[in-house]
N, C-alpha and C positions, 0 to 999 in steps of 0.2 A: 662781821664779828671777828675778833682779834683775840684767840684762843693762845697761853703762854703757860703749863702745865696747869694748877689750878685755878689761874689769873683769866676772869674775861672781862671783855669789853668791849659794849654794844656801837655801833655807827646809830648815827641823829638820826638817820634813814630805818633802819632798823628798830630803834625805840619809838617813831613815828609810827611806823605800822603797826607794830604790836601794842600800841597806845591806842591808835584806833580799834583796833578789834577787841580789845578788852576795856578801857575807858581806864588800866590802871596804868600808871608810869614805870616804865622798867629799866632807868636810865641809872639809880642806883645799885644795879646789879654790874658786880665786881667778884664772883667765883664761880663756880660751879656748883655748889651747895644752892645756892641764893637764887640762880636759875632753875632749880632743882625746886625748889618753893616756890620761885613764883611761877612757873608753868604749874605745877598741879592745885596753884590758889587761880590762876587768872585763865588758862587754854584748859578747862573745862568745858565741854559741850553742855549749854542751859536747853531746857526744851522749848523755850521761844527765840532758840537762837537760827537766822536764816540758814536753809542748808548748804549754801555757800561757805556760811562764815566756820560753822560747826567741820564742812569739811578743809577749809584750811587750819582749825586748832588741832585737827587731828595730824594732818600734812608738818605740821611744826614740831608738835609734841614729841611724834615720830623720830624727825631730822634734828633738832636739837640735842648738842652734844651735853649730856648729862648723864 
């Protein structure tokens, strides 16, 4: 991630992961607002979500600079 005060910008690597874990695309994210929405729309723990998965949204949630 290439943070530039309120400018971001995700690695293909990065948007790959977090597309797998949530099925939404977060390649269009370019602020910190934006990531600010889309984690609390997409790194929500579902209650059929494996507790693997639900424990890295939360691991994310956490660590992402927002």
């Amino acid at each position: 991630m290439l943070l530039h005060q309120d400018q971001i910008r995700l690695t293909r690597r990065e948007c790959q992961v977090l597309q797998k874990l949530t099925g939404a695309d977060p390649s269009g994210i370019t602020n910190r607002q934006q990531l600010q929405r889309w984690t609390e729309t997409h790194l929500t723990s579902l209650p059929d979500d494996d507790p693997a998965v639900a424990a890295i949204k939360a691991i994310l949630r956490q660590h992402l600079p927002i």
